[in-house]
N, C-alpha and C positions, 0 to 999 in steps of 0.2 A: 691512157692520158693521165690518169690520178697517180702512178708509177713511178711515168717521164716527169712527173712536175717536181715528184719526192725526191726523185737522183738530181734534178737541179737544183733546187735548193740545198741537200746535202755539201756537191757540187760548192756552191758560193758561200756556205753555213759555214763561219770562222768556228772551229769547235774549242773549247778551254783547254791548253794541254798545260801539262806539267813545266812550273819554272827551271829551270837550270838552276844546279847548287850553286855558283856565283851571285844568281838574283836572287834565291831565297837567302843566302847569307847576308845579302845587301837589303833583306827587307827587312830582317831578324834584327840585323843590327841598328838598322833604322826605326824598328818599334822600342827594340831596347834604350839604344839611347832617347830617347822623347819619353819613355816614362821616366826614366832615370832624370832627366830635366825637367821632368811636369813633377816630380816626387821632389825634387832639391828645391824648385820653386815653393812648392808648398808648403815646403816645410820650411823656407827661410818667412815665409811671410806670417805664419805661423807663428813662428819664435819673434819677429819683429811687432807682429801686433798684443801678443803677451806679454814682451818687454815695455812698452809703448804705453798697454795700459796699465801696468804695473807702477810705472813712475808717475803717468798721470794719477791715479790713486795715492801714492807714497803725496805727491806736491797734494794734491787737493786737501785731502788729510791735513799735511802740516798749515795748510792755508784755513782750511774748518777752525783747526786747533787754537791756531793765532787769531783766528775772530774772534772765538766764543772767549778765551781767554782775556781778549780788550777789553769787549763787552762787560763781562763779571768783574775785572777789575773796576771799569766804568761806573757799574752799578754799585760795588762795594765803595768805592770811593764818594761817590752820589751817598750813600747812604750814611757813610762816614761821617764827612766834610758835614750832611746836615744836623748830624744829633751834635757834632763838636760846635758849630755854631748855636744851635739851640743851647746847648750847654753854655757856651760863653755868652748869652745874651742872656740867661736868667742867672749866671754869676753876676754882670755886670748889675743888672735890677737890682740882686742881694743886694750888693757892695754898697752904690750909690741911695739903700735907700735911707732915709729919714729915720732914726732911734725915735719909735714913740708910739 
């Protein structure tokens, strides 16, 4: 009985055989090209997020540059503008004062 059951099964057991060289060349080439496409994608996204951040960095930079640059003229000028008034308000006291 245990025999007859193995030769049926055998019998109905689809076994793995060997692809035909047309299908293995058609899976071959189907693996190759998909890495070859999975490889160009990544590499283009790759170069586009390196270029990407590269100019966001160059622009942020020159944006950094041109703040801090306002600012210190800001400040320089602030600092300026106050000692030249100080200056011209104790000229003026000099000038207008009383001999005596």
């Amino acid at each position: 009985m245990f025999i007859t059951t193995q030769f049926a099964i055998a019998k109905t057991w689809n076994q793995p055989k060997c692809p035909s060289i047309s299908e293995w060349i058609k899976k071959l080439w189907y693996i190759y090209i998909y890495i070859h496409i999975y490889i160009c994608i990544y590499i283009y996204v790759y170069i586009y997020v390196y270029i990407y951040m590269y100019i966001y960095m160059c622009v942020y930079i020159y944006v950094y540059i041109y703040v801090c640059v306002y600012i210190y003229m800001y400040i320089y000028m602030y600092i300026y503008m106050k000692e030249y008034y100080s200056a011209i308000k104790r000229m003026n006291q000099w000038h207008w004062q009383e001999p005596g």
